[in-house]
N, C-alpha and C positions, 0 to 999 in steps of 0.2 A: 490614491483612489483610481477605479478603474476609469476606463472612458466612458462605460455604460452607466457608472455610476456618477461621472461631471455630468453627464445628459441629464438625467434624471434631477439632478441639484436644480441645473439651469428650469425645467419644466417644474418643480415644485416651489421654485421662487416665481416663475411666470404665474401658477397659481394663486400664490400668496395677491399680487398686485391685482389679479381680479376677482378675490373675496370682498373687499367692500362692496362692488359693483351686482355680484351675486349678493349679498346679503339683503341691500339695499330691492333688488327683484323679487325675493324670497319674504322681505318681513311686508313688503307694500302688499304685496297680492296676500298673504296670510288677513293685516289688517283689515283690507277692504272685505275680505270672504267673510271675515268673522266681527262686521261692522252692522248694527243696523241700521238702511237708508233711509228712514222715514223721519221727517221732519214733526216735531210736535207743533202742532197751530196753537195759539192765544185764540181765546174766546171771541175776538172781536178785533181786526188788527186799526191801526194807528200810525204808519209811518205814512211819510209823507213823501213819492216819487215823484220823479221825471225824468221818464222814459227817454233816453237818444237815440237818435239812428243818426252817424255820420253819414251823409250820399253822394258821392262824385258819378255823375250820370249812371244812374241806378233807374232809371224809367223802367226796366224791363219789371222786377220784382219790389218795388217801392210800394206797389199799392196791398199788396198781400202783405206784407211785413208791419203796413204799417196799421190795418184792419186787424194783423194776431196781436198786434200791442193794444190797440186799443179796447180787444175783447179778454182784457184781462179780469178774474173772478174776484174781482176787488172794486171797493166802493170809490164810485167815478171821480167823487169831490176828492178823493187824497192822490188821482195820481192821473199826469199827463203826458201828452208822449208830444217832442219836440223834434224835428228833421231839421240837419244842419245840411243845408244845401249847398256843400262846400267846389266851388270852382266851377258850379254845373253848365253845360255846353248842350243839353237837351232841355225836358221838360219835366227834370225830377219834381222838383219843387211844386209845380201848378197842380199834378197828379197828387201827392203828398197831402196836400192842400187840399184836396178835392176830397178825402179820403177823412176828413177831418182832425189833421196834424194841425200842429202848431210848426211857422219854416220858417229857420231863419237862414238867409241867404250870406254868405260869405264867398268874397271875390279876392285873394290875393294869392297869383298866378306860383308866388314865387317859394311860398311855404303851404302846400298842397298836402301834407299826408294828413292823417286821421289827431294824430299826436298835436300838431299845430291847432286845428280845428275847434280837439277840445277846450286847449289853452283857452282859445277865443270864447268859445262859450262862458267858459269857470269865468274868463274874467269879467264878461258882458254879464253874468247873472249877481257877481259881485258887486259890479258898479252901479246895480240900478235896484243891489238890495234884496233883490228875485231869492236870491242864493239862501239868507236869513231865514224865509217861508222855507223852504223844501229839508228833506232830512237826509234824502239817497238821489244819487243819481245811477241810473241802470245803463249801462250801454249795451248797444244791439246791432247788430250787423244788418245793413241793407238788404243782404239776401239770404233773412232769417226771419224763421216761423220761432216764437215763444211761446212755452206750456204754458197753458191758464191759468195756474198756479205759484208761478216765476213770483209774484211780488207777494201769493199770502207765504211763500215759506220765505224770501228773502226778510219780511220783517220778522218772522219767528225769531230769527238769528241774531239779527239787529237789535231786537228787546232782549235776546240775551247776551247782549253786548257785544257783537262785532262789528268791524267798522269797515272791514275790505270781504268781498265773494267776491265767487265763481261758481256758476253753475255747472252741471252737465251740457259740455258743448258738441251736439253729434251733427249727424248727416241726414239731411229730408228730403233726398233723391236718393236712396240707399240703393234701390232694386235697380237703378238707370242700367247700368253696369260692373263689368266685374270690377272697373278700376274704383266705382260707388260704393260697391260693395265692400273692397279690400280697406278702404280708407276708413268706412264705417266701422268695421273691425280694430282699425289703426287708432282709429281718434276712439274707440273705446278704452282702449292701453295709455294712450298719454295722455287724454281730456279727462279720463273715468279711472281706471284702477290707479295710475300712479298718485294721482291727486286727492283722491278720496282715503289711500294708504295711507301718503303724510298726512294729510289732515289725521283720521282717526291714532295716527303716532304722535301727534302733538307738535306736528311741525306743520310748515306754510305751504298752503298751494299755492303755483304762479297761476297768474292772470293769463287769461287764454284769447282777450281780445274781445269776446262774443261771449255776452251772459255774463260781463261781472259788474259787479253795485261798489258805492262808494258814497260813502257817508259823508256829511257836509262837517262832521267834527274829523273827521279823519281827515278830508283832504286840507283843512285848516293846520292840521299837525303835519302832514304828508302832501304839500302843494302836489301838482298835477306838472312834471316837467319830464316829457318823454318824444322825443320825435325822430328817433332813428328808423330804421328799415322794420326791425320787429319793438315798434315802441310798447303793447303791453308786456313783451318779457322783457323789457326793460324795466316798466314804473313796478314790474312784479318785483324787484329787486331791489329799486329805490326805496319800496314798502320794507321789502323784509329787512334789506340795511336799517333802516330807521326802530327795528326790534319791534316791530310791529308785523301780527298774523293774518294771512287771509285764509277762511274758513272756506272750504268748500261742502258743496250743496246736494249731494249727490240726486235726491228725487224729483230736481228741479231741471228741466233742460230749455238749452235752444238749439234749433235745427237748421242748418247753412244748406244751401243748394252750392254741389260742388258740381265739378265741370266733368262732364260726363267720359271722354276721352283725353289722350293729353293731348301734344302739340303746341304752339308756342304760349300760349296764354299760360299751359297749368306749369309749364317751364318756368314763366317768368316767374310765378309764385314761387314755385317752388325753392325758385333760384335765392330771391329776397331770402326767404326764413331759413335756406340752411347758412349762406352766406351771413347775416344778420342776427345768427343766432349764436356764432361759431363764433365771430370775433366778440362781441360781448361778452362770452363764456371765460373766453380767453384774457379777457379785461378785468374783470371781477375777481375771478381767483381768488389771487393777493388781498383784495379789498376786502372782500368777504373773511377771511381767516383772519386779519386784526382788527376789523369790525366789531368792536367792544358792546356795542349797545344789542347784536344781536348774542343769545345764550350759549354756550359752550356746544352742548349735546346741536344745535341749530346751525352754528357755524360745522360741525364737521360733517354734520347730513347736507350740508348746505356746497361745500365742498365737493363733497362724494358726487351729487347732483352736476354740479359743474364741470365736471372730468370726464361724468359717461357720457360714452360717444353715444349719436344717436341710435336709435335700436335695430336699423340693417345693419351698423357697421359692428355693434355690439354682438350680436346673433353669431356674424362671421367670424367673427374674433374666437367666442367663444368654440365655435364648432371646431375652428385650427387647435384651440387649444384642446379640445377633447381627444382629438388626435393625437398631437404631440404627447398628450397623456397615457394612449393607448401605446405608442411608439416605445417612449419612456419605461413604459410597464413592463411589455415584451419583451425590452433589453435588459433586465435585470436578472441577474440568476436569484433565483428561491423569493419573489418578489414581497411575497409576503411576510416574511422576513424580516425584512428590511421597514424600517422608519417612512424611505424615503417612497417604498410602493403601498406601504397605506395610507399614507396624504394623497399618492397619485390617485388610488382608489375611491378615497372620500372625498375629495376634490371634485371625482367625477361624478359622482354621486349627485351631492350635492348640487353639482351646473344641471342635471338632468335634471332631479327633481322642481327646482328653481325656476328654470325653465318652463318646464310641463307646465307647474302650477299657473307661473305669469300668464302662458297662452292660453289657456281652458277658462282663470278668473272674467272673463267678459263675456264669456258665456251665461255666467253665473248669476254676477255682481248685476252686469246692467242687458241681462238677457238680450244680448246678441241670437238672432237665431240658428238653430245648430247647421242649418241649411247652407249656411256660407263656409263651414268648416272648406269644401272644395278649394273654394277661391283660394283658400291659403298655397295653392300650390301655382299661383300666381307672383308672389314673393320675390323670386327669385328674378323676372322679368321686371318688376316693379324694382328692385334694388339696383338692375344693371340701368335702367334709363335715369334713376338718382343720380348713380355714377357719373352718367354723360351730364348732368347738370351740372356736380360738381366740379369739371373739368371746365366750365363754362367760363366768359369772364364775371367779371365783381361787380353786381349792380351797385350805382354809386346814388340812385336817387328812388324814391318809392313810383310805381305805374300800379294805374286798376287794373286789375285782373278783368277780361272780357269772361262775360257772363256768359251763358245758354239762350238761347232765345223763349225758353220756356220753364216751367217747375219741375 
């Protein structure tokens, strides 16, 4: 075999390894497009919530968060919203309080993340029996607005028998800026198209943190034991090991105030969840592929999941590889011809199409507006200061993120 033609082998087997990874881009955004997002309501609903908001000195946006929970379009007597005032060093709680929350205060300096927090609640509602009344618990983010609608389509769902959500988790300072802007686009792709794909494929969304419920018979099958760096992608995992599905919500959101420029705050975030997400990924693996109790088709999408990098590193990968495909092509005499230049061809195809679609679906699915299309040419700026994150050291314990001083 020639040289031009070992090149070409090498490039169509580099192919081959990222056909799942395209597949998986290509059948989510088809499902999502050709999904209907409308929730059916019951006549009258019936489940019984309580609302959380974990808050580690959260004064700045407690009281707006805790005013959209409370003006939920749902009848008063089935559902309350509770403020765990976890380690507070201000005056979350008094505000919260003021606001007409129910707070309950927790002080142990030494297990601080959100993950602990809840432990603490589950088992305080447990011990005093609280737990037996209620049917869902929702969790919400301190510096988050809830659609009005959050708890009548979460019980839709519920009376149709699920027991884990996630809603649509977006951005409610979208216009602040381009870095608002870009992210709103972003968390449209991984909070919205990919999760609403699997779901309508019959596979599990993960748990996003912000906007997902949990049933009081589910967490009796699937305790609540998560407290790493990124503990809901973690219990997302402990669920789906347990062969158990989370539904996601598409017409249902919550809206996070994200940090308008970066700098050391949106670093540190950022640092937690790729570092936190990366080794987890990397733990599971194994675990997930002889996980009996989850289903065949589940485990290998579940796999596939765990392997793609995330979506800058993904993009670049792909774009070298398009190259190398063009390179590969060009070296080949009579290419079409040849076996090994119509894989290169449809290979490329294929990542293009894939592609195009994945980015255009959030325009679509969850009407992004076309007006941000620009900012995409921010990407590339945004992908190099990822970088310098990931070069960073390895946070070894969870810190709040410093808010804005404003909405």
């Amino acid at each position: 075999m020639s040289l031009a033609g070992l090149f070409a082998l090498l490039v169509v087997s580099l192919n081959l390894v990222a056909l799942p990874f395209l597949l998986m881009l290509l059948l989510t955004a088809l499902a999502a497009l050709f999904s209907p997002r409308r929730t059916t309501l019951p006549t009258a609903p019936e489940s019984r919530f309580l609302i959380v908001i974990p808050a580690h000195d959260e004064r700045v946006g407690i009281a707006e968060t805790v005013r959209s929970c409370r003006a939920q379009a749902y009848p008063a007597e089935l559902f309350q919203v509770l403020v765990i005032a976890d380690n507070c060093t201000d005056d979350t709680a008094a505000i919260a309080e003021a606001e007409g929350a129910e707070v309950v205060v927790r002080n142990t300096p030494d297990k601080r993340t959100k993950g602990y927090a809840l432990e603490y609640l589950i088992e305080r509602l447990q011990s005093t029996r609280r737990f037996d009344g209620l049917d869902v618990l929702v969790i919400i983010d301190a510096d988050t607005l809830a659609s009005a609608d959050l708890l009548r389509k979460f019980d839709a769902r519920i009376r149709e028998g699920a027991d884990w959500l996630q809603c649509y988790y977006t951005v409610a300072n979208a216009d602040a800026s381009w870095r608002t802007r870009l992210m709103t686009y972003a968390f449209s792709l991984v909070n919205g198209v990919a999760p609403f794909g699997m779901d309508r494929l019959g596979l599990s969304s993960p748990f996003n943190g912000n906007g997902m419920a949990f049933t009081t018979r589910g967490l009796r099958r699937v305790p609540w034991k998560a407290y790493g760096l990124v503990e809901d992608y973690e219990f997302s995992w402990i669920v789906r090991m347990a062969g158990e599905r989370i539904v996601f919500v598409p017409d249902a959101s919550v809206r996070a105030t994200m940090l308008e420029h970066g700098g050391e705050a949106a670093a540190s975030q950022r640092r937690r969840w790729e570092f936190g997400r990366r080794e987890l990924k990397k733990r599971l693996f194994r675990e997930v592929l002889r996980e009996r109790r989850m289903g065949l088709i589940e485990r290998l999408a579940s796999a596939v999941e765990l392997k793609t990098p995330p979506m800058m590193k993904l993009l670049a990968l792909l774009l070298l590889l398009a190259m190398l495909n063009v390179a590969a092509f060009l070296a080949l005499a009579d290419p079409l011809a040849r076996p090994a230049g119509w894989g290169l061809l449809g290979s490329s195809l294929l990542m293009a199409g894939s592609v195009s679609l994945y980015a255009l679906t959030p325009f679509i699915v969850f009407h992004v507006p076309l007006s941000y299309l620009p900012t995409l040419a921010y990407i590339p700026f945004y992908a190099a200061w990822k970088l310098t994150i990931r070069l960073g050291d390895k946070p070894t314990q969870w810190v709040r993120t410093a808010r804005s001083t404003g909405r």
